[in-house]
N, CA, C and O atoms as CSV, one atom per row, in Angstrom:
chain,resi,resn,atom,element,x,y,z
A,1,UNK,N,N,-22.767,32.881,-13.774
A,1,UNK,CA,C,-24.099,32.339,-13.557
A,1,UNK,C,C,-25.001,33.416,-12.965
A,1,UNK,O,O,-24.690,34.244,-12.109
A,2,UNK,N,N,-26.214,33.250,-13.596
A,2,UNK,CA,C,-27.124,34.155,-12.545
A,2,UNK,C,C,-27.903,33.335,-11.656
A,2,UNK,O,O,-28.036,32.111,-11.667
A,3,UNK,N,N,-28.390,34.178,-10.899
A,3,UNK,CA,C,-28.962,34.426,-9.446
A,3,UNK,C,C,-30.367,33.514,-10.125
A,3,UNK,O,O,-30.939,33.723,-11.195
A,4,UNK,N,N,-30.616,32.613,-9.235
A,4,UNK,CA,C,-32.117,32.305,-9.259
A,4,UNK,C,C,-33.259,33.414,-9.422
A,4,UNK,O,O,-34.259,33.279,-10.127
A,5,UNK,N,N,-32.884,34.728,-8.514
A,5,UNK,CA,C,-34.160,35.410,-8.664
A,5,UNK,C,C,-34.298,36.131,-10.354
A,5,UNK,O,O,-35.293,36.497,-10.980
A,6,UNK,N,N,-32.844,36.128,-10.712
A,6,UNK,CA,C,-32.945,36.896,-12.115
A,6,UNK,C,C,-33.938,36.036,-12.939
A,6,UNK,O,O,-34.857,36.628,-13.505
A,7,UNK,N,N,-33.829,34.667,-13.058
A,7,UNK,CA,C,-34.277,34.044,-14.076
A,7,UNK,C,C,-35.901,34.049,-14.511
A,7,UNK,O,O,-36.821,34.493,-13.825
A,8,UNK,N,N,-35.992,33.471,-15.760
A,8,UNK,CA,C,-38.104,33.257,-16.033
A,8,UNK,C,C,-38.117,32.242,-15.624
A,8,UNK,O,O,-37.250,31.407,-15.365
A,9,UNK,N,N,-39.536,32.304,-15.524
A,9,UNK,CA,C,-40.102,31.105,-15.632
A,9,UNK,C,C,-39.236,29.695,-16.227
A,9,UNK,O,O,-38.765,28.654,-15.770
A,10,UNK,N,N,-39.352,30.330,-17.410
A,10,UNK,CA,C,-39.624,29.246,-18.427
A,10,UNK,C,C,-37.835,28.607,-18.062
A,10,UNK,O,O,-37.484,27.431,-18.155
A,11,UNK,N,N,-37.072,29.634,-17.704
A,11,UNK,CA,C,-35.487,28.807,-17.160
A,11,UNK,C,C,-35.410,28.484,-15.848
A,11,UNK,O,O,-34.321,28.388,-15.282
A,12,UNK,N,N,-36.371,28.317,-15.339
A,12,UNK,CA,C,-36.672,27.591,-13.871
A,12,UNK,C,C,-36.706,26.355,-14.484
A,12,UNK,O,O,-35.975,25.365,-14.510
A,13,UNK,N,N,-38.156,26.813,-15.152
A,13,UNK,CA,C,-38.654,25.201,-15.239
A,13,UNK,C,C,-37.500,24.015,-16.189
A,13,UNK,O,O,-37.402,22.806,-15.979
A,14,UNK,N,N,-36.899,24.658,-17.014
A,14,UNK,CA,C,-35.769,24.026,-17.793
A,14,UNK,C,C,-34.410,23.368,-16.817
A,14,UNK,O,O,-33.588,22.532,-17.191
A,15,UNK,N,N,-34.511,24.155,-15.263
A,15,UNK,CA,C,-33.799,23.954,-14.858
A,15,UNK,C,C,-34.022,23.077,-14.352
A,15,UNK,O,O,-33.248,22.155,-14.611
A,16,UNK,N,N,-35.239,22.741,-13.268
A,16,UNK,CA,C,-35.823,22.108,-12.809
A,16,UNK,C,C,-35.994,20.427,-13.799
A,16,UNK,O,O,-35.637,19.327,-13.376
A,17,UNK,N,N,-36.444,20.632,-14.755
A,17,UNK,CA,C,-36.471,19.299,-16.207
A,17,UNK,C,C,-35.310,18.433,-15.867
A,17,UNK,O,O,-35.216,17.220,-15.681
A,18,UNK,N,N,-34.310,19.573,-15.837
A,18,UNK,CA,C,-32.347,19.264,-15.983
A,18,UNK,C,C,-31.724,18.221,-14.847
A,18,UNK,O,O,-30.853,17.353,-14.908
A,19,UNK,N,N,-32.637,18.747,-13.715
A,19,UNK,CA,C,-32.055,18.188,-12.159
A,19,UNK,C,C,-32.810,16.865,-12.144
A,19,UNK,O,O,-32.255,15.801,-11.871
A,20,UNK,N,N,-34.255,16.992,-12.486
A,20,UNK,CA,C,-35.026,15.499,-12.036
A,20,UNK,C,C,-34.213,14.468,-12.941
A,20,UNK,O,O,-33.821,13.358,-12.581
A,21,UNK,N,N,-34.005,15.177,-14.430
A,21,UNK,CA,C,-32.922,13.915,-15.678
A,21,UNK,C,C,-31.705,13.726,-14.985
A,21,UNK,O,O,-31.010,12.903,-15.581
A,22,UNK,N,N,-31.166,14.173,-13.943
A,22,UNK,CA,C,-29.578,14.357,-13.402
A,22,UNK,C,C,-30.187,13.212,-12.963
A,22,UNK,O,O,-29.970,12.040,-13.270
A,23,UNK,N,N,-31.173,13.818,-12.019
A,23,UNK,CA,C,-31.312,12.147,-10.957
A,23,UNK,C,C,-31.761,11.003,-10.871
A,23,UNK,O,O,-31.681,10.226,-9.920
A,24,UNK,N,N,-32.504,10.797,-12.387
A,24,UNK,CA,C,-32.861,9.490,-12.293
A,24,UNK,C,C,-31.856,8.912,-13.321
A,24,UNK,O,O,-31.826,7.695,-13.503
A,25,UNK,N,N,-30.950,9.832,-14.068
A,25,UNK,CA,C,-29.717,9.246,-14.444
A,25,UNK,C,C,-29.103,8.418,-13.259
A,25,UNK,O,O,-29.134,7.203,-13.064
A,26,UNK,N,N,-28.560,9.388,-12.557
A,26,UNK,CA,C,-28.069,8.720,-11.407
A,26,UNK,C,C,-28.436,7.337,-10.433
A,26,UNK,O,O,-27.725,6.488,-9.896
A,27,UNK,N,N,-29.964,7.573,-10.493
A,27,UNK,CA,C,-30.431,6.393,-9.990
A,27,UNK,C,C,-30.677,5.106,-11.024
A,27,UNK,O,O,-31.118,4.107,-10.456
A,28,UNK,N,N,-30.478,4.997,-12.315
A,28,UNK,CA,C,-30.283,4.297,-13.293
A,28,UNK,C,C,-28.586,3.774,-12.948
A,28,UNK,O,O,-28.375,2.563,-13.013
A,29,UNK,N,N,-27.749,4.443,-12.691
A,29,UNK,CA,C,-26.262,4.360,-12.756
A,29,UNK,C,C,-26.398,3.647,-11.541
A,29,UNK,O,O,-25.919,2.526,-11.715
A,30,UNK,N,N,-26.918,3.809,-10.159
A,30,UNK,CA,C,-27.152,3.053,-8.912
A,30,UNK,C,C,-27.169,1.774,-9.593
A,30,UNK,O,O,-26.214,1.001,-9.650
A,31,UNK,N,N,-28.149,1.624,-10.032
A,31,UNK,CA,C,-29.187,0.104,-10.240
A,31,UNK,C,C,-28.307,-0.763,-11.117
A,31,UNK,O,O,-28.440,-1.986,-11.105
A,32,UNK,N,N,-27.178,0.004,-12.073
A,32,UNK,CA,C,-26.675,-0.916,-12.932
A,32,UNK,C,C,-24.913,-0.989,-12.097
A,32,UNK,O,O,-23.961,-1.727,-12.350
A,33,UNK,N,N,-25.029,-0.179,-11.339
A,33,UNK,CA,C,-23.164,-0.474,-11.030
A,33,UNK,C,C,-23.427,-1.158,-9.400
A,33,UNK,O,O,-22.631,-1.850,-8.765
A,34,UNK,N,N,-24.721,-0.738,-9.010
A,34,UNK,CA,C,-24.782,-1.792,-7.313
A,34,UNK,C,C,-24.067,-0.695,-6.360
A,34,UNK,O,O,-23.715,-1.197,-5.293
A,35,UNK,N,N,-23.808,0.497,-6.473
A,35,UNK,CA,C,-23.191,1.254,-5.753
A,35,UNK,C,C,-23.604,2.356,-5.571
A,35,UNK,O,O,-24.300,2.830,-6.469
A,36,UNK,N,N,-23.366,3.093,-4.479
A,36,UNK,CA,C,-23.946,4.408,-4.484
A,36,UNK,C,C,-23.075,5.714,-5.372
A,36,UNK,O,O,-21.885,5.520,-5.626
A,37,UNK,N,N,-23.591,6.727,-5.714
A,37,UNK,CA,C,-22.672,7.527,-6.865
A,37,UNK,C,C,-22.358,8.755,-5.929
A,37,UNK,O,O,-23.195,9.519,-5.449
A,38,UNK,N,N,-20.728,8.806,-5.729
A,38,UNK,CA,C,-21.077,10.555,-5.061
A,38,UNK,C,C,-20.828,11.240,-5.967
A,38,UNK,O,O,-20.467,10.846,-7.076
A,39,UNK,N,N,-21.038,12.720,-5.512
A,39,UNK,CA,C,-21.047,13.568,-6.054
A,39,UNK,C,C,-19.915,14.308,-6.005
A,39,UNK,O,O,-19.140,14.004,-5.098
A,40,UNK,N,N,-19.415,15.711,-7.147
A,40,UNK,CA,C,-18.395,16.345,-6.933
A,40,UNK,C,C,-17.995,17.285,-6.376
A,40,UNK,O,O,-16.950,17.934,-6.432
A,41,UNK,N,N,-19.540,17.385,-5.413
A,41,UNK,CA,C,-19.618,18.781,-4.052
A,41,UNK,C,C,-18.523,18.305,-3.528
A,41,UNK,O,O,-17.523,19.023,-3.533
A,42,UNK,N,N,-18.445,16.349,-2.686
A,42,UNK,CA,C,-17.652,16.226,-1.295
A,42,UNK,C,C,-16.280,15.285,-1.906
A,42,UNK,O,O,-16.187,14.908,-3.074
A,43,UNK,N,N,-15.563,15.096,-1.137
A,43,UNK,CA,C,-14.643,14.295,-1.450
A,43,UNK,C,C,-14.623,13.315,-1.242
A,43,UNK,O,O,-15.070,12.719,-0.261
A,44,UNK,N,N,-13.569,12.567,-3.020
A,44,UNK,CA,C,-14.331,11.060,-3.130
A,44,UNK,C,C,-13.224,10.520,-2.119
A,44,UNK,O,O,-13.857,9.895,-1.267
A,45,UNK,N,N,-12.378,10.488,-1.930
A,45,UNK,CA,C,-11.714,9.788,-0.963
A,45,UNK,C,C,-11.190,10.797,0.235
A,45,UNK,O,O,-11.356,12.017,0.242
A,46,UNK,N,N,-10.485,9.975,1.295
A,46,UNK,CA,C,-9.793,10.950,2.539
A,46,UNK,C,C,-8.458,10.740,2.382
A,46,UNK,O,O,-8.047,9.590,2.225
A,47,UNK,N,N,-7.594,11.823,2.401
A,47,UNK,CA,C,-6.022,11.475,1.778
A,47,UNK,C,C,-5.548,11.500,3.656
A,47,UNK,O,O,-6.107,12.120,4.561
A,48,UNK,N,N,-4.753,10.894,3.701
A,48,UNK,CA,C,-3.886,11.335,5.156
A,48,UNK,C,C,-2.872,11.984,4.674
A,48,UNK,O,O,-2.381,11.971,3.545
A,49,UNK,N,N,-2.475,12.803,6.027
A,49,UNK,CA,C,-2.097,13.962,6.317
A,49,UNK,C,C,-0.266,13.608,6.755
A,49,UNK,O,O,0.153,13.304,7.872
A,50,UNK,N,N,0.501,13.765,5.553
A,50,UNK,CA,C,1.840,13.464,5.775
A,50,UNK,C,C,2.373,14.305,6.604
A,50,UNK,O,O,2.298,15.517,6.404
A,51,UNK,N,N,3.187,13.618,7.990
A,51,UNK,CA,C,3.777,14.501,9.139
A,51,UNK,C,C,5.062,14.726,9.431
A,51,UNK,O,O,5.563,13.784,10.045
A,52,UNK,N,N,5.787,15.627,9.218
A,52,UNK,CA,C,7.295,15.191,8.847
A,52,UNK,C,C,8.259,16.076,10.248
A,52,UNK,O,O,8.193,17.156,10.835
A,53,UNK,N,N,9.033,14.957,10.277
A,53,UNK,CA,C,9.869,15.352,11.687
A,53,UNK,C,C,9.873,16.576,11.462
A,53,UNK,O,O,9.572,17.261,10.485
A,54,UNK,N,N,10.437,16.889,12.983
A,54,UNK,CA,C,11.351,18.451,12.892
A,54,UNK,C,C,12.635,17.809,12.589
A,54,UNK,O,O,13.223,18.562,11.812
A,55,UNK,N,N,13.387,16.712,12.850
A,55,UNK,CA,C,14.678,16.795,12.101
A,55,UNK,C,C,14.787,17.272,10.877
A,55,UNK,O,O,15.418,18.274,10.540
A,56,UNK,N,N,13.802,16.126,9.808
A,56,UNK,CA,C,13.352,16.259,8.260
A,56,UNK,C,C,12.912,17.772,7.824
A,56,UNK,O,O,12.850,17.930,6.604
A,57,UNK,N,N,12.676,18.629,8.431
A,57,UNK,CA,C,12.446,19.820,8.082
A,57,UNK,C,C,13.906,20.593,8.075
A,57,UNK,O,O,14.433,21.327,7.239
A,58,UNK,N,N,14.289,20.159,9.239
A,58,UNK,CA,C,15.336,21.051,9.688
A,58,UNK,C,C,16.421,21.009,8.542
A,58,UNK,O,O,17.005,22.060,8.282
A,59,UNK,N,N,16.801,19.589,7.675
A,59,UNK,CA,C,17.791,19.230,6.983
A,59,UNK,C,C,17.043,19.891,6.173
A,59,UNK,O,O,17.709,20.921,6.066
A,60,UNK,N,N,15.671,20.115,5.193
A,60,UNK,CA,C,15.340,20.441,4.346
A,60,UNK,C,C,16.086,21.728,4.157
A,60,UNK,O,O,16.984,21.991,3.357
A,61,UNK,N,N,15.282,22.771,5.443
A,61,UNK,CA,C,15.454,23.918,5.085
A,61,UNK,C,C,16.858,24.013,5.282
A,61,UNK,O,O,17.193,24.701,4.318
A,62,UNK,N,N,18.001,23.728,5.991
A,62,UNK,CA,C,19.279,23.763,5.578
A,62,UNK,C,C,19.731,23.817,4.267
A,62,UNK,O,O,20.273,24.744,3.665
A,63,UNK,N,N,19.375,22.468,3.831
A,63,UNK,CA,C,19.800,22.547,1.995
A,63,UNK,C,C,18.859,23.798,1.389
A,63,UNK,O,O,19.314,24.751,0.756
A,64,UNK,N,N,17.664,23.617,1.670
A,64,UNK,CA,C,17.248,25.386,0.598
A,64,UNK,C,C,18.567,26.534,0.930
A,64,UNK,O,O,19.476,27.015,0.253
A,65,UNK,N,N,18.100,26.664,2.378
A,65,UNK,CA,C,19.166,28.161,2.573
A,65,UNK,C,C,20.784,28.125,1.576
A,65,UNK,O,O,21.253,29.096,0.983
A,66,UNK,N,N,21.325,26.873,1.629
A,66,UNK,CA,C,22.540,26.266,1.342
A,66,UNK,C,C,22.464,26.460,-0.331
A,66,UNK,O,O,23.413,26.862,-1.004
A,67,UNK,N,N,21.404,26.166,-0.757
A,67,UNK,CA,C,21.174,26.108,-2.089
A,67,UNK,C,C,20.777,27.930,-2.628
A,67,UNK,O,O,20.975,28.203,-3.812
A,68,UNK,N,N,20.391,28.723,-1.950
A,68,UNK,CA,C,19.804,29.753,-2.431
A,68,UNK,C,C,21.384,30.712,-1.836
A,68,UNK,O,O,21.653,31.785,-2.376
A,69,UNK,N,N,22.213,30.185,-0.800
A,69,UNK,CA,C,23.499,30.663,-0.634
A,69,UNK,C,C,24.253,31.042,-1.973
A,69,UNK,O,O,24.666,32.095,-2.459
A,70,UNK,N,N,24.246,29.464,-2.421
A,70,UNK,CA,C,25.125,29.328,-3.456
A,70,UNK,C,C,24.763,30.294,-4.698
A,70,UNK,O,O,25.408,30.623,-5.694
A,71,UNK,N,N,23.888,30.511,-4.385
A,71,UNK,CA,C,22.866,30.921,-6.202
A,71,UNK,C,C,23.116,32.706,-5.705
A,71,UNK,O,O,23.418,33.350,-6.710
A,72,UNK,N,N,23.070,33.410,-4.695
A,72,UNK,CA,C,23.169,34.742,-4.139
A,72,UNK,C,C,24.836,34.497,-4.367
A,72,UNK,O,O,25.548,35.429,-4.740
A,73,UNK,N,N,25.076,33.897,-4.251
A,73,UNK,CA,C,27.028,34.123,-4.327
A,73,UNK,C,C,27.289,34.054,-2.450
A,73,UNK,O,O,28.503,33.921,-2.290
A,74,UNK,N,N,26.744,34.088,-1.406
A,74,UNK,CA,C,27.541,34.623,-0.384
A,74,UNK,C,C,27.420,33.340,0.577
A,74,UNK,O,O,26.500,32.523,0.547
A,75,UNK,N,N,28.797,33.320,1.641
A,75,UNK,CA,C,28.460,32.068,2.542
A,75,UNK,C,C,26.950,31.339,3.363
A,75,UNK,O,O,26.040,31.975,3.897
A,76,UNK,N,N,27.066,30.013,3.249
A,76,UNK,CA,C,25.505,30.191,4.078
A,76,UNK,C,C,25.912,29.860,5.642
A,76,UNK,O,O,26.818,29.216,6.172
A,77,UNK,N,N,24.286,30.964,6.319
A,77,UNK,CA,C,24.411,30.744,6.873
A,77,UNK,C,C,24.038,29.580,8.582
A,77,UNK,O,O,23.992,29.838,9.785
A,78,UNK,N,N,23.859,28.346,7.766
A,78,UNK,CA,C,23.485,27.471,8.756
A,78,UNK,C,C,24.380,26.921,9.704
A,78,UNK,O,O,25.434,26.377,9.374
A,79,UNK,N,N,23.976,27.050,10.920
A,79,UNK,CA,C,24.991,26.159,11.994
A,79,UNK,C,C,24.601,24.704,11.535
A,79,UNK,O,O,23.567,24.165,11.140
A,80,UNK,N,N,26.419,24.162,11.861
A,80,UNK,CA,C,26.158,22.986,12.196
A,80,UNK,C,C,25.482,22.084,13.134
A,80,UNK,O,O,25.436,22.542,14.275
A,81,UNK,N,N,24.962,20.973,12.981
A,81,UNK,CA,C,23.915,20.453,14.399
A,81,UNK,C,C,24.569,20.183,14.748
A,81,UNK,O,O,25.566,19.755,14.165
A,82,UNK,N,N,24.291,20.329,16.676
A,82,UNK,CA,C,25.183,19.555,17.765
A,82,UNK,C,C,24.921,18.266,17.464
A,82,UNK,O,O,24.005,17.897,16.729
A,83,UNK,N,N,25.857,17.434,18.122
A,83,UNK,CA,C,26.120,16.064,18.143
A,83,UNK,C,C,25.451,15.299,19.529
A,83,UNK,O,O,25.528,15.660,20.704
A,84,UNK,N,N,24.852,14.257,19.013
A,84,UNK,CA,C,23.974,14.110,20.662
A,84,UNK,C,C,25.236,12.925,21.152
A,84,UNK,O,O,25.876,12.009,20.637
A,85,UNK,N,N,25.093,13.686,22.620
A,85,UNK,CA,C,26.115,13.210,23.827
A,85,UNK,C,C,25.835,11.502,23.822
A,85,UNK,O,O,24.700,11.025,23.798
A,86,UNK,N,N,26.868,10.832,23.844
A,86,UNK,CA,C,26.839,9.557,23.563
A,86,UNK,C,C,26.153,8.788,24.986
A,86,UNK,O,O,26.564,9.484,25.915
A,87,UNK,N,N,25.366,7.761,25.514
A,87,UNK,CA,C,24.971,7.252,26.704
A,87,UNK,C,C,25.606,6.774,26.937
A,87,UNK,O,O,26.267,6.204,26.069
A,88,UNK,N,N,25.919,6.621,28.340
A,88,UNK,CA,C,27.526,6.055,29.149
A,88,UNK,C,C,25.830,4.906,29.873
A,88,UNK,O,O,24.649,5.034,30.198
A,89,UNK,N,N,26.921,3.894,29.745
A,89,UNK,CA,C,26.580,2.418,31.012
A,89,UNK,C,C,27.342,2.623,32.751
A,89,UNK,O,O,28.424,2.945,33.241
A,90,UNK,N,N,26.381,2.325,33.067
A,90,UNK,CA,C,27.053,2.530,33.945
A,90,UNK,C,C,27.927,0.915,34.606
A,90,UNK,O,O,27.698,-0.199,34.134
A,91,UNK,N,N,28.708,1.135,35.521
A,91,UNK,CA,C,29.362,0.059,36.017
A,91,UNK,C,C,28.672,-1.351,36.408
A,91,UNK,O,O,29.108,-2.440,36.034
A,92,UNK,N,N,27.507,-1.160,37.236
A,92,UNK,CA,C,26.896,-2.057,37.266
A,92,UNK,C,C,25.724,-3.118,36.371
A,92,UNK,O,O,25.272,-4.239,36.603
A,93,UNK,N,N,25.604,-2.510,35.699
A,93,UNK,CA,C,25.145,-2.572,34.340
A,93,UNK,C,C,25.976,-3.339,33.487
A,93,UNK,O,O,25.547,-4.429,33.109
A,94,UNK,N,N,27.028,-2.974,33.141
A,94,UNK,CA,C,28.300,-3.566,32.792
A,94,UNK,C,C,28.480,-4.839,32.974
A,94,UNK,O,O,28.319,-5.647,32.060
A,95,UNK,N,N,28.842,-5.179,34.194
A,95,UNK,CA,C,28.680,-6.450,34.836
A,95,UNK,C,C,27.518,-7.202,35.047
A,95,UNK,O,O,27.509,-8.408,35.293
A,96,UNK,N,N,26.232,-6.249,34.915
A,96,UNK,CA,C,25.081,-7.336,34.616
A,96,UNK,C,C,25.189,-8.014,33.585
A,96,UNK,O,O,25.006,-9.231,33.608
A,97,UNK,N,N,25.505,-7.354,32.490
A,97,UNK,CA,C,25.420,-7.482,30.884
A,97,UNK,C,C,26.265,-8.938,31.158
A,97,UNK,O,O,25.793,-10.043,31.428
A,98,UNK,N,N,27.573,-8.562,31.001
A,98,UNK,CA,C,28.435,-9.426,31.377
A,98,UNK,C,C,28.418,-10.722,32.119
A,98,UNK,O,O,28.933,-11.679,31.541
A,99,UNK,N,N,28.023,-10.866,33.038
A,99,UNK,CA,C,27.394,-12.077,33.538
A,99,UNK,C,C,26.464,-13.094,32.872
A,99,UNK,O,O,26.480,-14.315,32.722
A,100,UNK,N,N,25.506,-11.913,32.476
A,100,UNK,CA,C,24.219,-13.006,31.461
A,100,UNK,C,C,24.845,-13.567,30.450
A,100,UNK,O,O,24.791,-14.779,30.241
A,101,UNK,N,N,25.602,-12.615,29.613
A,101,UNK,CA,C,26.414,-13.255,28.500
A,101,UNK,C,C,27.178,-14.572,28.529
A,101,UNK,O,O,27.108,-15.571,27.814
A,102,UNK,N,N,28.129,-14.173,29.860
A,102,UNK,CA,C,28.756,-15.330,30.034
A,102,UNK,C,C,28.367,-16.793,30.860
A,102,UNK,O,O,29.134,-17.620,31.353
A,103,UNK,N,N,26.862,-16.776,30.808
A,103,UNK,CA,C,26.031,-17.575,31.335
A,103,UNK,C,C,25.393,-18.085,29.741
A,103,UNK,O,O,25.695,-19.153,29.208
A,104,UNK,N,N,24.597,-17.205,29.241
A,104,UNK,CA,C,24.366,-17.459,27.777
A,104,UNK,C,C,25.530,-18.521,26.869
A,104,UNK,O,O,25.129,-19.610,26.459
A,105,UNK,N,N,26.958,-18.076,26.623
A,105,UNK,CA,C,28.021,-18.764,26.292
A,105,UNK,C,C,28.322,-20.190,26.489
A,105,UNK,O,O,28.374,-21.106,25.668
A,106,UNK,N,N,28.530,-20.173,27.914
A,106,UNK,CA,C,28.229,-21.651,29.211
A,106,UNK,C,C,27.355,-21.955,28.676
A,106,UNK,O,O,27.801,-21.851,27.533
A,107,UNK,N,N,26.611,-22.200,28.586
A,107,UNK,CA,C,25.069,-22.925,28.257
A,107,UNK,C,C,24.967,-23.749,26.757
A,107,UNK,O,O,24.415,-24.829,26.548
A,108,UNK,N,N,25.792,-22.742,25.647
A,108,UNK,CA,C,25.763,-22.782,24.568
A,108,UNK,C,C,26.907,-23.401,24.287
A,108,UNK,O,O,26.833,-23.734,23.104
A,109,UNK,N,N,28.416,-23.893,24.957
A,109,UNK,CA,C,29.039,-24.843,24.783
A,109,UNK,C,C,29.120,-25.956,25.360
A,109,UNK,O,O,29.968,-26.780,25.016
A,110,UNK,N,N,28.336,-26.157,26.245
A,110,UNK,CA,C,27.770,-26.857,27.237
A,110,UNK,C,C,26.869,-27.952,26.246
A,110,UNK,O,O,27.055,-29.168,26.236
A,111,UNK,N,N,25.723,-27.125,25.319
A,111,UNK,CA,C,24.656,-27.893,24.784
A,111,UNK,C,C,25.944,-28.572,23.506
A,111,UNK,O,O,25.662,-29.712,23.136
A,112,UNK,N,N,26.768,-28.188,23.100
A,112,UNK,CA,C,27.779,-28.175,22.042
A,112,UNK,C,C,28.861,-29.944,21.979
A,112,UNK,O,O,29.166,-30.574,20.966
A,113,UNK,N,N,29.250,-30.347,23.713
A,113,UNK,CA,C,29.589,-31.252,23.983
A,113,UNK,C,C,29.065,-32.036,24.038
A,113,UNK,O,O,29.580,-33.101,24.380
């Protein structure tokens, strides 16, 4: 495309002809669809922005490396993930649990008789 200043006259004014027919196209297209028309400067919709764990990455790139291992011929090299430490109850806890339950139970053969 050239530069506005390159152009004549006479492809100004052609240009100018071009834009006012753009827009009362457009405002014809308003009047018959009831909506406003955008344009293809901005974007017609907003996409959201998919966010993916660091676990989900982490397995990804495992299998690439694992996969591009195999294809190089040589071992890969990803560690295995640690294992998360299991949560211990503690004693009293235990026996809370325990109590409610066996109050819950009572109650429920209780309503049963």
């Amino acid at each position: 495309m050239s530069s506005i200043t390159n152009l004549s006259v006479q492809q100004l004014r052609k240009a100018a002809a071009l834009k006012e027919k753009i827009q009362s196209l457009e405002k014809e297209l308003v009047r018959l669809l009831g909506s406003t028309v955008t344009t293809t400067a901005g974007p017609v919709t907003k996409q959201r922005k998919f966010k993916m764990s660091a676990a989900a990455k982490a397995k990804i790139s495992a299998a690439a490396k694992a996969r591009w291992a195999k294809i190089k011929g040589t071992a890969p090299v990803a560690k295995p993930a640690p294992k998360k430490a299991r949560r211990k109850m503690s004693a009293a806890a235990k026996a809370k649990l325990s109590a409610k339950l066996k109050a819950i139970w009572a109650k429920r053969l209780a309503a049963k008789k």
